[in-house]
C-alpha positions as CSV (number, residue, x, y, z in Angstrom):
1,X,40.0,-71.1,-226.6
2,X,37.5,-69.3,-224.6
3,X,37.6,-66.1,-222.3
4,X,35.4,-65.2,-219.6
5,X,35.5,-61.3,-218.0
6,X,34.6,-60.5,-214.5
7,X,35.2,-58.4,-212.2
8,X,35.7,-59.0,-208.8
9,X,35.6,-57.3,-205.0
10,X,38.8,-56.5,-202.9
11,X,41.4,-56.6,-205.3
12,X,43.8,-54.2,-203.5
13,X,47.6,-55.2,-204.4
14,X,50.0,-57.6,-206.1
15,X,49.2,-59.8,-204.0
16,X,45.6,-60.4,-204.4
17,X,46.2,-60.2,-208.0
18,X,49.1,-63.1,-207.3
19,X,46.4,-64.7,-205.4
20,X,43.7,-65.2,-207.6
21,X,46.6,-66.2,-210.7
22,X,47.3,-68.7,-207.7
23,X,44.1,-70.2,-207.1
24,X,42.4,-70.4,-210.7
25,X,45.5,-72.0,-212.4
26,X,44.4,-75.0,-209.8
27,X,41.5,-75.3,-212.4
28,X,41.5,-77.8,-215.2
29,X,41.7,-75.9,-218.7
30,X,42.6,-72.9,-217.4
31,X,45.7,-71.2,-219.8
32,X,45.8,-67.3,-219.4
33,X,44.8,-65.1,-215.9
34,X,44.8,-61.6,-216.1
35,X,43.8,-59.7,-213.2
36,X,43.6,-55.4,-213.4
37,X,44.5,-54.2,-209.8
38,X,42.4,-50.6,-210.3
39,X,39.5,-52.1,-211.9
40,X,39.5,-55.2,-210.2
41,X,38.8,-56.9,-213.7
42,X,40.1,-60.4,-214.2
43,X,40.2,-62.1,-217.6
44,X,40.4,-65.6,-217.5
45,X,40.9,-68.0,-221.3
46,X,41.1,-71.2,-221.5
47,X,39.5,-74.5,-223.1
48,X,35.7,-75.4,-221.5
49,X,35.6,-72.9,-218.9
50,X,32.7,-72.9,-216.7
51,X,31.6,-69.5,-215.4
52,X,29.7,-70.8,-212.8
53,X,32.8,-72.4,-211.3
54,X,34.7,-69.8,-211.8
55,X,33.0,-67.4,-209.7
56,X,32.5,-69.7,-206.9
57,X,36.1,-70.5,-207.1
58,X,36.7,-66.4,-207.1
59,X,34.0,-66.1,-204.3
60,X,36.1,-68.7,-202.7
61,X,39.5,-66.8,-202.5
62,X,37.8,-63.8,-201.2
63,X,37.3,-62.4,-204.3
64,X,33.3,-62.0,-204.7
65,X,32.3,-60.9,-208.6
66,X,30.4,-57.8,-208.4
């Protein structure tokens, strides 16, 4: 399994948090999301994650790495 550690812009609430859980589990391989509301830290593991579609996909939801 791998993990990948970003962190992202305008996490604000549950929601966005719910949001983002939401949207990468749409994503083949994709097994754990963890997303830190105060830090705005998500932590994504999974098998053959790509980074690169990661963030776009993040980028995507609103959620621009910084």
């Amino acid at each position: 399994m791998q993990t990948e550690h970003f962190t992202v812009l305008n996490v604000k609430c549950g929601g966005c948090a719910a949001n983002i859980k939401k949207g990468l589990a749409t994503l083949e391989g994709i097994q754990v999301v963890e997303v830190d509301i105060k830090t705005g830290a998500v932590t994504v593991e999974g098998d053959k994650l790509d980074r690169g579609h990661l963030t776009n996909k993040l980028a995507e939801l609103g959620y621009p790495e910084t």
